[in-house]
C-alpha positions as CSV (number, residue, x, y, z in Angstrom):
1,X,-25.2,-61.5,50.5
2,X,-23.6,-62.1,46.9
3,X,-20.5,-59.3,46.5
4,X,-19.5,-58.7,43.1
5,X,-17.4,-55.8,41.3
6,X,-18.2,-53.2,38.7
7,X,-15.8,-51.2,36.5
8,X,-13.4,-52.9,39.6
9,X,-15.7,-51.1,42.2
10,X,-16.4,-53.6,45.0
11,X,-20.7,-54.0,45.5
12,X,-22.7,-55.8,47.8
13,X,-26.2,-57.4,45.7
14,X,-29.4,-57.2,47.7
15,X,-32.2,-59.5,46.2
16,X,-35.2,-57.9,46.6
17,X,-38.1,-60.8,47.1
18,X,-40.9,-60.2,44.7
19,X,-44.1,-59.0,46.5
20,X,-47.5,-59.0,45.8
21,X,-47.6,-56.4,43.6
22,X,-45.0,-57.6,41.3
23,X,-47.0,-60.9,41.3
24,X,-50.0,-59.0,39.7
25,X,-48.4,-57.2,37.5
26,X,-47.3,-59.9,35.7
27,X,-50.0,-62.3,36.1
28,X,-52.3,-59.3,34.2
29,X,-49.6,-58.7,31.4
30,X,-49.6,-62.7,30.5
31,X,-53.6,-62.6,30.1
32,X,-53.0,-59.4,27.9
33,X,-50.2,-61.3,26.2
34,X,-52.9,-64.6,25.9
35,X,-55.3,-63.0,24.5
36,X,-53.3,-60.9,21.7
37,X,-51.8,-64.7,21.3
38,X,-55.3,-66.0,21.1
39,X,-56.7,-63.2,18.2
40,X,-53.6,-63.2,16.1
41,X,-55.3,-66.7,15.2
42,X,-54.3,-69.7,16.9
43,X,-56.4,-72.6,17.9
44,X,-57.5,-71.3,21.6
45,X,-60.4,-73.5,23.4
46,X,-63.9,-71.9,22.1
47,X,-67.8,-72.7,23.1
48,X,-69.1,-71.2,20.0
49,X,-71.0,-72.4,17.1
50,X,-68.9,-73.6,14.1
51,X,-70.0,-73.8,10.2
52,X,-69.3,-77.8,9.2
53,X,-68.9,-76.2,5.5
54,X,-66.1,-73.4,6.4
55,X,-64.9,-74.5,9.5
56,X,-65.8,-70.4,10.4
57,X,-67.3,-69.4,13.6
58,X,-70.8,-69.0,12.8
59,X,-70.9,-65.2,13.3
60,X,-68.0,-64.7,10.8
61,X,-69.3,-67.7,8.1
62,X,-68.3,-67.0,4.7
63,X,-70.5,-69.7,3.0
64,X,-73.2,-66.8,1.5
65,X,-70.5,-64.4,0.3
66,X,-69.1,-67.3,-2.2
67,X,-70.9,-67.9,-6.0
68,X,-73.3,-70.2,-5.8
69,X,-71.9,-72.6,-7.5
70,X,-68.2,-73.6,-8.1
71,X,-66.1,-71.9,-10.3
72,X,-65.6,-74.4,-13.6
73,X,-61.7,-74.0,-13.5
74,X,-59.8,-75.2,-16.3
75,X,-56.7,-75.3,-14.9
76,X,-57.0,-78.0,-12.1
77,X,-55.5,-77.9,-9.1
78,X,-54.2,-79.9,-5.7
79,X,-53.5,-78.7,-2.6
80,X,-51.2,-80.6,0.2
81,X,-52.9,-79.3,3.1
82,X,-50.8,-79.5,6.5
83,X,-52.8,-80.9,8.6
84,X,-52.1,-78.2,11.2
85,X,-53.6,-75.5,9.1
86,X,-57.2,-76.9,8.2
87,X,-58.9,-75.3,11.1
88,X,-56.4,-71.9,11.2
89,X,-59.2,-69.0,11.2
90,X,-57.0,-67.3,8.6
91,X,-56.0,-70.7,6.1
92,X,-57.6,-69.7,2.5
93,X,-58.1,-73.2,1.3
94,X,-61.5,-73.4,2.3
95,X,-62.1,-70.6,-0.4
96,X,-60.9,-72.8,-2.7
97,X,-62.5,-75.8,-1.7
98,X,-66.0,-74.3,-1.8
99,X,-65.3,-71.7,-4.7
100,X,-63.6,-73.9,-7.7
101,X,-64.8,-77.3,-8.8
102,X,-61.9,-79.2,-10.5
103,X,-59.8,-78.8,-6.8
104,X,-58.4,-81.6,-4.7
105,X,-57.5,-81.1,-1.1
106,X,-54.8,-83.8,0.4
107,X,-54.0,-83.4,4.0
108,X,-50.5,-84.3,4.7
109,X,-48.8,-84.5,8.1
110,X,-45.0,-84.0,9.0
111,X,-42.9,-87.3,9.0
112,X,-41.4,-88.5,12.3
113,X,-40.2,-91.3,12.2
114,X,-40.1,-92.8,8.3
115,X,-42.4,-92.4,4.8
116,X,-42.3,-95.0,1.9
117,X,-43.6,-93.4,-1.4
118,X,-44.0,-95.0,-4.8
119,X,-44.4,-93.0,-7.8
120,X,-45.5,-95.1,-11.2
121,X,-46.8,-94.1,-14.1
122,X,-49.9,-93.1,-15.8
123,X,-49.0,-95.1,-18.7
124,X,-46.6,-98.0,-18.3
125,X,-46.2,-98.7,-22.0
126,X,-44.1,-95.2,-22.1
127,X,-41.1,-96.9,-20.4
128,X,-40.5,-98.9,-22.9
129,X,-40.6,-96.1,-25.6
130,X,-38.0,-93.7,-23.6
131,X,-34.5,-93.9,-24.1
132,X,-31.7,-92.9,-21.6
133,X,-30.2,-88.6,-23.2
134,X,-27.0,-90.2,-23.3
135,X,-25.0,-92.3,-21.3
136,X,-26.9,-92.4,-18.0
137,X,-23.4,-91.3,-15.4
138,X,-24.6,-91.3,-11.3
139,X,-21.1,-90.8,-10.3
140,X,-21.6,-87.6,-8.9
141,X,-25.4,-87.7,-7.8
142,X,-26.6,-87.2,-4.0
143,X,-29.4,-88.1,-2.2
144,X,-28.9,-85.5,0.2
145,X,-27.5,-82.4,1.0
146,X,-25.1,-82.6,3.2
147,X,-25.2,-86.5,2.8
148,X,-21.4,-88.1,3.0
149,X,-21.8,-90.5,0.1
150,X,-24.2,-91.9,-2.2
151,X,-24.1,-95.1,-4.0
152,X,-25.9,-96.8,-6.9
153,X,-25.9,-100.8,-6.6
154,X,-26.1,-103.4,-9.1
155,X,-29.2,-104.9,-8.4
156,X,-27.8,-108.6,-9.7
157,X,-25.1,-108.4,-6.7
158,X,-26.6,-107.8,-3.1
159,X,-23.1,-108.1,-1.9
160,X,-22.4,-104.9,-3.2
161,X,-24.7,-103.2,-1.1
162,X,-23.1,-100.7,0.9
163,X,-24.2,-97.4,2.9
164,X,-22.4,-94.2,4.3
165,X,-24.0,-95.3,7.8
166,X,-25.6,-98.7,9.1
167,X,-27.3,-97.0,12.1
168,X,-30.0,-96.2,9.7
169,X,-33.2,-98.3,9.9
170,X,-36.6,-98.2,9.1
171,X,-39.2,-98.5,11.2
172,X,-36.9,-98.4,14.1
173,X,-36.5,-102.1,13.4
174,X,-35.0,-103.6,9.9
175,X,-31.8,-102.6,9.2
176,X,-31.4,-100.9,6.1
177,X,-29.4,-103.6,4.1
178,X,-32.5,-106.2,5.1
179,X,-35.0,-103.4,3.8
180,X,-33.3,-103.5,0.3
181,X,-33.6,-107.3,0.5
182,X,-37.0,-107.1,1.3
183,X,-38.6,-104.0,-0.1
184,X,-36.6,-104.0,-3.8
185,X,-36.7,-106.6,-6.3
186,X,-33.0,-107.3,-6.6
187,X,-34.1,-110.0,-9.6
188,X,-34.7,-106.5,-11.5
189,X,-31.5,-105.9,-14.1
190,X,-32.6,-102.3,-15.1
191,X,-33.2,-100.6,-11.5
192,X,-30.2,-98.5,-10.4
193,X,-30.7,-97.0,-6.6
194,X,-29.2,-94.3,-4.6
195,X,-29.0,-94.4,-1.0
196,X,-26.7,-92.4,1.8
197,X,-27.2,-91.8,5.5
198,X,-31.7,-91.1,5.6
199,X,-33.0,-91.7,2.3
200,X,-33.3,-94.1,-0.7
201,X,-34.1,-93.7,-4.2
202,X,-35.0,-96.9,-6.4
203,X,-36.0,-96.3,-9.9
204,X,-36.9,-99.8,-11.9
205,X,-38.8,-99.9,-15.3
206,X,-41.9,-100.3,-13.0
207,X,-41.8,-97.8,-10.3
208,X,-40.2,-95.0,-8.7
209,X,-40.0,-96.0,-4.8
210,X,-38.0,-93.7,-1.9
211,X,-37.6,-94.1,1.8
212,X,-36.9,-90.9,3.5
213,X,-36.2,-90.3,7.6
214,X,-36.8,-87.1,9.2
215,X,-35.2,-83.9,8.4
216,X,-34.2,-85.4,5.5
217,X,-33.6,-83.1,2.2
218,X,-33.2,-85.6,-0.7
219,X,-32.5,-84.3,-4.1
220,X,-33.9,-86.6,-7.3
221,X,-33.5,-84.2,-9.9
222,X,-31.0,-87.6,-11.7
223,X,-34.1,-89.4,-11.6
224,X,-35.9,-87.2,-14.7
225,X,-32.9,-88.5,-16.8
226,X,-34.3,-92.4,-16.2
227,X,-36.7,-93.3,-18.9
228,X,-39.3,-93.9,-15.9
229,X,-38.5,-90.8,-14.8
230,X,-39.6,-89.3,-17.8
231,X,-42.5,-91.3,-18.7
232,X,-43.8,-90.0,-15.4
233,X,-43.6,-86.2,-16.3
234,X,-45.2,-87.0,-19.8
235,X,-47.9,-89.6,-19.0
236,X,-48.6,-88.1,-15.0
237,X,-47.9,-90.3,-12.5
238,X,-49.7,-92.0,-9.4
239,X,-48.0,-91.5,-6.1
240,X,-48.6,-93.1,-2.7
241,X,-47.3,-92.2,0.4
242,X,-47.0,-94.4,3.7
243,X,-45.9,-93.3,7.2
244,X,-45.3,-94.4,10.8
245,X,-47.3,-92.8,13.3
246,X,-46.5,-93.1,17.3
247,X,-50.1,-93.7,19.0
248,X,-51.1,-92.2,22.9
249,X,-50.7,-93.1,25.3
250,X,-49.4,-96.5,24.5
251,X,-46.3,-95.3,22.5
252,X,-46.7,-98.2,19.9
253,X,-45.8,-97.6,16.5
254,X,-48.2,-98.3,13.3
255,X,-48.4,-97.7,9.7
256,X,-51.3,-95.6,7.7
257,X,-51.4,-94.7,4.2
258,X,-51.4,-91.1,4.1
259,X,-52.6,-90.3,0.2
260,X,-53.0,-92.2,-3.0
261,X,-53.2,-89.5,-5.7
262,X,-52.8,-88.9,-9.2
263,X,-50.7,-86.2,-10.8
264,X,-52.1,-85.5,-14.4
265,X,-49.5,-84.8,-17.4
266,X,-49.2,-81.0,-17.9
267,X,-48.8,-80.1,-13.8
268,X,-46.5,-77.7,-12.4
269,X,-45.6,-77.0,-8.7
270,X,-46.1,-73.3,-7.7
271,X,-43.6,-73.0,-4.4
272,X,-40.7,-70.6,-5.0
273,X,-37.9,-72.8,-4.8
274,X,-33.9,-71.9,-6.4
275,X,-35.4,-73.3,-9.7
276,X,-38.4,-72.0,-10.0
277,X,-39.1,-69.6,-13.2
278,X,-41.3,-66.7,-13.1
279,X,-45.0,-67.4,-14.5
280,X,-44.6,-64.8,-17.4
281,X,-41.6,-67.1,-18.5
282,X,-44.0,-70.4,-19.1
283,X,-43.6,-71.8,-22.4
284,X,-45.5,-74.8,-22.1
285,X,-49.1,-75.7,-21.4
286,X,-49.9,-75.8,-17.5
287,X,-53.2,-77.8,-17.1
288,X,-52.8,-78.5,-13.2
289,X,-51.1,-77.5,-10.1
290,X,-50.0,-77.9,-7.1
291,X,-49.8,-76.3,-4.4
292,X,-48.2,-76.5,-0.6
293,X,-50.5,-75.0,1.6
294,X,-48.7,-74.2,5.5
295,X,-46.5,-72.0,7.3
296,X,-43.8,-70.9,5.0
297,X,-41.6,-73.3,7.2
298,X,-44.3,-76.3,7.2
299,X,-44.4,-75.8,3.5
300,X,-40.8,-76.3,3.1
301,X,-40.7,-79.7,5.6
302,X,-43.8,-80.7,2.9
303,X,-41.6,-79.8,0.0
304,X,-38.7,-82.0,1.2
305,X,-40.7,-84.7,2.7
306,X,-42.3,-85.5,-0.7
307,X,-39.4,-85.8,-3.2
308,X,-41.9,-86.7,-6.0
309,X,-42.4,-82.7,-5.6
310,X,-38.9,-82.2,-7.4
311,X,-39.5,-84.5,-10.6
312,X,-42.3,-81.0,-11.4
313,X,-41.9,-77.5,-13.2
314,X,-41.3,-75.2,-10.8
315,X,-43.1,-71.5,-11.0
316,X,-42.9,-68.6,-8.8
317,X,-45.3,-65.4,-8.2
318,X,-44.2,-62.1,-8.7
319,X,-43.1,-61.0,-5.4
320,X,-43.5,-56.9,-6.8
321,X,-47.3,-56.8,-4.7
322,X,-48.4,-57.3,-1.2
323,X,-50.7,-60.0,0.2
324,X,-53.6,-59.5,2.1
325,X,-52.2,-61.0,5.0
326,X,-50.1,-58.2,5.5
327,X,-51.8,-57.2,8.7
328,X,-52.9,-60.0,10.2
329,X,-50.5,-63.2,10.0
330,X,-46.9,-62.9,9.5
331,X,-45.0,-63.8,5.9
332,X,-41.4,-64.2,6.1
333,X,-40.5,-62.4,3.0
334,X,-42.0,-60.9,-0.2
335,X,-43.8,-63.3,-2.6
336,X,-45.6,-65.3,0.3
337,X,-49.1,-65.5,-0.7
338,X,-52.0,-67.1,0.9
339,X,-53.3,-70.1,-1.0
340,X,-56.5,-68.4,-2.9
341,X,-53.9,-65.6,-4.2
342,X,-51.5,-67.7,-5.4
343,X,-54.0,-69.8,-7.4
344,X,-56.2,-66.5,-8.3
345,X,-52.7,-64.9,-9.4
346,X,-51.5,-68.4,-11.5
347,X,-54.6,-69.1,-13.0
348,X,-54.9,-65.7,-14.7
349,X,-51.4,-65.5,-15.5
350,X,-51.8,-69.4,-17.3
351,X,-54.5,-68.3,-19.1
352,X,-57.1,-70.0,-16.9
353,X,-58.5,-66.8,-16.1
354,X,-62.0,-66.7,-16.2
355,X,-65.5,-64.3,-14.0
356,X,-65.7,-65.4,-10.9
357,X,-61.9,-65.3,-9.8
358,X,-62.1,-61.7,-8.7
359,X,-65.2,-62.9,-6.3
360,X,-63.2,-65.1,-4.6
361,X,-60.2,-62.7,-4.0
362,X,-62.7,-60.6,-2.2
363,X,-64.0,-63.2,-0.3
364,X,-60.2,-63.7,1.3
365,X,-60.3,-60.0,1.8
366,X,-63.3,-59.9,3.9
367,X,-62.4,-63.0,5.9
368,X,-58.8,-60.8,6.8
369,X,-61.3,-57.8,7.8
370,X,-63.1,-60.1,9.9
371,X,-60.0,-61.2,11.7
372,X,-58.8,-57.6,12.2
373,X,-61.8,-56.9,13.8
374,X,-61.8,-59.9,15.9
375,X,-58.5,-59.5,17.0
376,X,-59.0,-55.3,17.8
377,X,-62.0,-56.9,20.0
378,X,-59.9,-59.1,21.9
379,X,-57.4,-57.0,22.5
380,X,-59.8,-53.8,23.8
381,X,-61.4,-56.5,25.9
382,X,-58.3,-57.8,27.5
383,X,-57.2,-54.0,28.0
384,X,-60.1,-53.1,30.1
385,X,-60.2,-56.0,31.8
386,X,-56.5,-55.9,33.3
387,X,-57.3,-52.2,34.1
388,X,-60.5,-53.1,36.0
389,X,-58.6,-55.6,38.1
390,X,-57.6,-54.4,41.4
């Protein structure tokens, strides 16, 4: 037997094999502990019959408490959907997608391995009509946080070419120095890039490209003093993203284009980031957003993942009220809003306030109600099933 001392007491431990009662008890508390897991709202295994429209079960569909038709919003709006949310029982952007007409939903997915995204603008001509505030001075810029150095090359001189660390390489393949060769027109005598240990910044008179890796954080807030750079934020700007995906069961790697989308002039970003002003501090026309629809930490890897995100105003709600997800899903701090609120909220706040918003509001409220009441099921169900057990 194990010997042992306490307080300097000599004690002899006896282990005590677990019986068959022990067994049971815990076998019934992890089915009570499933099911609570299972109504608080995740993705169990279910038989029943789904709405294609709301992706609701059928007994809790919310298509006939919605107006009839679409909401004519004037302030338009995108949403970067994780992909991991679109079937969540409790994930308000189907409200929006059925309840306001000028919406667009774009699914995005977390990046493992490496993304490529190109930003250009709406209106080339602009570039030509911006010039630099001042001398244009990169000595201090950063891709990254935490990066260890960052360097801006002379486009003319491929020799100069040098990175903080050579293990980087994209695709798991091409080394980063052959990627410049290859992916950036060194012939180009106006570009000026960026790069340190997992990203790359290029901005040309053409286009805006970046390569990020994961857990990368970049930071591109130099790039609105480039003339493209702010031809983008005036004209809007297209922006397309590409990743690397690992297929199963074969492990081989391949390339997809994840979104191609526009970003009209006058859009803001509503995610409360450091910069981020309050909405009743706007002074300037917002005619879109967008907004990051996830987790509060899958909305953050979105945020970082697509720099482009940065080059926006940032706004912030009012974190003085509480959502309606109070009871049901968990929000890490005050001023996390579901989606619908934090549009509902923006939109009258922007002066895109207009009937019908209200609707929709209670629309997310009786979708919580349902859940609460699905998940006080589940859990009276599992109760009086582990105490019917033997």
């Amino acid at each position: 037997m194990p010997h042992g001392s306490v307080a300097g007491i000599p004690v002899v431990f006896r282990h005590r094999p677990l019986d068959a009662t022990h067994h049971l008890f815990f076998a019934k508390r992890f089915k009570f502990y499933r099911a609570l897991y299972l109504a608080m709202g995740s993705e169990g295994p279910s038989r029943r019959p789904f709405c294609l429209k709301c992706f609701k079960a059928a007994s809790t569909c919310i298509c006939s408490r919605l107006p009839s038709t679409p909401l004519d919003n004037s302030i338009s709006v995108t949403i970067l959907l994780h992909s991991l949310e679109k079937k969540h029982p409790l994930n308000s952007t189907r409200i929006a997608k059925l309840g306001l007409k000028n919406l667009e939903i774009v699914p995005v997915t977390d990046v493992n391995f490496h993304a490529q995204l190109v930003l250009r603008p709406l209106e080339p001509s602009m570039v030509a009509q911006m010039k630099p505030e001042g001398s244009l001075n990169f000595s201090d810029a950063k891709c990254c946080n935490g990066c260890r150095s960052a360097h801006s090359f002379n486009p003319q001189n491929p020799l100069e070419r040098q990175v903080s660390d050579p293990s980087f390489t994209y695709h798991k393949q091409t080394p980063i120095s052959s990627m410049l060769q290859r992916d950036f027109d060194v012939s180009s005598a106006d570009s000026i890039t960026m790069a340190c240990d997992k990203c790359i910044v290029t901005c040309s008179s053409r286009d805006i490209k970046m390569f990020v890796e994961r857990s990368c954080k970049p930071r591109i807030n130099w790039v609105l003093e480039t003339p493209i750079g702010r031809a983008a934020i005036d004209s809007g700007f297209t922006v397309k993203k590409l990743q690397r995906k690992e297929l199963q069961p074969s492990k081989k790697l391949e390339d997809f284009d994840e979104f191609d989308i526009a970003i009209p002039p006058g859009a803001a970003l509503l995610f409360p980031s450091d910069k981020a002003i309050s909405l009743k501090e706007v002074d300037f026309e917002v005619k879109h957003l967008v907004v990051l629809d996830g987790t509060w930490a899958k909305a953050k890897r979105i945020y970082h993942e697509n720099p482009w995100l940065q080059l926006l105003p940032h706004l912030k709600l009012d974190s003085g009220r509480e959502s309606l997800y109070a009871e049901v899903r968990h929000e890490p701090k005050a001023g996390c809003f579901s989606t619908i609120e934090s549009i509902v909220c923006a939109m009258k706040e922007l002066g895109g306030a207009m009937e019908g918003l209200d609707k929709l509001l209670d629309v997310f409220r009786s979708m919580v109600d349902d859940q609460r009441v699905c998940c006080k099921d589940k859990i009276k169900d599992s109760v009086l099933e582990t105490v019917s057990e033997p």
